[in-house]
N, C-alpha and C positions, 0 to 999 in steps of 0.2 A: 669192539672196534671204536665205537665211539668215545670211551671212556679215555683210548690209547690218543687219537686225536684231540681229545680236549687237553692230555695230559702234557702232547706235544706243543701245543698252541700255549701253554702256560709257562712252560719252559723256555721256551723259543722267544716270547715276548718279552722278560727281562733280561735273555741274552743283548738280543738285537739292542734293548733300549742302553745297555750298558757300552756294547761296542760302539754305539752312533755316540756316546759321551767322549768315550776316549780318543776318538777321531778325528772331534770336532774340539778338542780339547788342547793346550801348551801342558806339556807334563815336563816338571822339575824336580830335581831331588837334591839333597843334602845330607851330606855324610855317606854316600852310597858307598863310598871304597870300604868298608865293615863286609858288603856282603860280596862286593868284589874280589877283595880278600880271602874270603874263604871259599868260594869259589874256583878262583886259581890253585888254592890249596888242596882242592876236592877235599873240603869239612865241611860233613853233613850240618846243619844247625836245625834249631825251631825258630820260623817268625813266632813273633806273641806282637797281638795286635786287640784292641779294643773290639768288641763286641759292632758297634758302630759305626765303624769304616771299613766293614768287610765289601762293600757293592764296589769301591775304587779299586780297590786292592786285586780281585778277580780283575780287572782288566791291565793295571799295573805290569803284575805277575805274572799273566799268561805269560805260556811258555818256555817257564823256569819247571827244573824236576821238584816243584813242590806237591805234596799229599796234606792236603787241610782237611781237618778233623768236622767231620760235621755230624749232627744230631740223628740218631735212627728214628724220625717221627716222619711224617705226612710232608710237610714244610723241609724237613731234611730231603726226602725223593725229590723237590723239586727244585733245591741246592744242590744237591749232588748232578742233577740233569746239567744246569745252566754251568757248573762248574766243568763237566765234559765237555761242552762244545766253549770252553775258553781252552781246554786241552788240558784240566787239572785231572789226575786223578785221586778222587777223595777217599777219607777211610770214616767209615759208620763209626759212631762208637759216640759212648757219653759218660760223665763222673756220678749222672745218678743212676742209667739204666744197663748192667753188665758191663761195669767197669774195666772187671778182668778180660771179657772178651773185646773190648777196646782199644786196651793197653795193649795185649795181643797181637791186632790188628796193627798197630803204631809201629810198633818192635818188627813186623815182618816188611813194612815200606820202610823201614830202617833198610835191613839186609838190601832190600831192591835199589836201595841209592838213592834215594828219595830225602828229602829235606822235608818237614813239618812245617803246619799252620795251624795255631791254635789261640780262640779267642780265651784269655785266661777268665777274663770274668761270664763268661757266657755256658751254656745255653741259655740260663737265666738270671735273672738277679741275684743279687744286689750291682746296681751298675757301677762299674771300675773300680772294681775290688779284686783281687787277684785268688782264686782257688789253688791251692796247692796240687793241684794235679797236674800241674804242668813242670812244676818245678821239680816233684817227684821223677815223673817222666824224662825231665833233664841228669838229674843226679842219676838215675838207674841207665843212662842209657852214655853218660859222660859224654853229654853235647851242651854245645855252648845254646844259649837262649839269644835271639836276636831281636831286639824290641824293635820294633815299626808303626810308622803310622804314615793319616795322610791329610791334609786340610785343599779345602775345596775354597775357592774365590763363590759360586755358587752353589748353594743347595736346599734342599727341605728337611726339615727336621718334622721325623715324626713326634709323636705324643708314646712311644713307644717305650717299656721297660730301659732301653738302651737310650732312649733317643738318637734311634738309629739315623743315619742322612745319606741321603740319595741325592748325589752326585747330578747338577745339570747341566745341559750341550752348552759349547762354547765357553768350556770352562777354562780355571787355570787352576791346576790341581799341583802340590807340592806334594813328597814323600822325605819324610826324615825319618833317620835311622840313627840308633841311640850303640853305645857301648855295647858288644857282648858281655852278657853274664854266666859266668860259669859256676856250676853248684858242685861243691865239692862233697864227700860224704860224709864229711862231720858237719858241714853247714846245717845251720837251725832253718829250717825251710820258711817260718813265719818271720825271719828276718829278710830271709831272701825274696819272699811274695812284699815286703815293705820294700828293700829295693827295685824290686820290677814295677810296681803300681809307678813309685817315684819315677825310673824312666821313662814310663810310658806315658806318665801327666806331664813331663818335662817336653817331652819332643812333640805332643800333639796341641799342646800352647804354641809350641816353637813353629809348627806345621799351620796353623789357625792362623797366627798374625804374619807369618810371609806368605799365605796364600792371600789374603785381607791387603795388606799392603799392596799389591802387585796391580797395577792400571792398566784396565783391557779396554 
C-alpha cells in the first residue's frame, strides 16, 4: 500500500509540475503545417526529438494519437505513469534490452493508429547522435520521420548525460518542426541518421534563439 502511494505521489508530482508550466506558459510554433498535413491526410509518422526536450513535448502533445517509446527500467514506470495522465499511451521497449520485443511492441501501435515518439539518441549516451533504430523502424514500417523540437525562453539545465532542461512557469516555449524524412529501402541508414542529427541541430538552434529573442 504504501509503496502504491509513494509511487502515486512520484508520478503525480511531475505531472502536476509540467501542466502548471504549460498553463502558465505562451506556446508558439513554426512550421507546424508538416504535421498538420499529415494529419489531414491520416499519415501515421514518427516524432524524433532529442533526448532533452522530452518534459515540453509531454505537455505540447497531449492529446495527439501519439505512443512514445520509453525505457523498460524503474525511471521508465514512472514516465510511462506521468505520460498517462497527459493521456499518451506509451510502449516499453529499448535498442539494448529485447529489441525484438520492442520493435513488436511499435509495429502493434502501428496497426492501432497510433503515431510514434522516439528520442533517437536516447536512452543513453552519446548526446545528439542518432542510433539507427529509429531509422530502421522508419524504413521497415515506410513512415515518414518527423523531426521536432522545442526551445524554452526559461529553464534549468541539468548536469545530466543529455543535459536534459526542465521547462519553467511563465514561460515562452517555441516548437519547430523540420522537413519529413522518408527512408527508402535502399537508403544507407548511416547517411540517413547524418541527415536527421542535421535536422534536428537545425531546428533546435532555430527553436533556442526565437524562444531567446521573444520579450516577456
Amino acid at each position: 500500500m504504501w509503496r502504491a502511494l509513494k509511487f502515486a505521489f512520484v508520478t503525480r508530482l511531475p505531472w502536476l509540475y509540467i501542466y502548471f508550466v504549460g498553463k502558465t506558459s505562451a506556446i508558439a510554433s513554426i512550421n507546424a503545417k508538416y504535421q498538420t498535413d499529415f494529419e489531414a491526410a491520416q499519415q501515421l509518422y514518427i516524432n524524433a526529438l532529442w533526448h532533452e526536450r522530452q518534459a515540453a513535448f509531454a505537455y505540447t502533445h497531449r492529446g495527439l494519437k501519439i505512443s512514445p517509446l520509453v525505457s523498460p527500467s524503474k525511471d521508465g514506470d514512472i514516465m510511462t505513469r506521468v505520460l498517462q495522465l497527459f493521456g499518451f499511451t506509451a510502449t516499453r521497449g529499448s535498442s539494448r534490452r529485447e529489441p525484438r520485443k520492442g520493435l513488436m511492441s511499435l509495429m502493434r501501435r502501428i496497426k492501432e493508429g497510433y503515431c510514434l515518439a522516439i528520442t533517437p539518441d536516447g536512452p543513453v549516451c552519446p548526446r545528439r547522435e542518432v542510433k539507427q533504430g529509429t531509422l530502421y523502424l522508419a524504413q521497415k514500417l515506410r513512415l515518414p520521420i518527423l523531426p521536432v523540437t522545442n526551445g524554452m525562453k526559461r529553464k534549468l539545465v541539468f548536469k545530466s548525460w543529455d543535459r536534459f532542461q526542465l521547462p519553467l512557469p511563465f514561460n515562452y516555449i517555441v516548437l519547430v518542426y523540420g522537413a519529413p524524412i522518408w527512408i527508402k529501402p535502399e537508403d544507407d541508414l548511416e547517411q540517413k541518421a547524418a541527415e536527421l542529427k542535421k535536422a534536428l541541430d537545425e531546428i533546435t538552434e532555430q527553436a533556442d534563439r526565437a524562444a531567446c529573442q521573444q520579450k516577456m
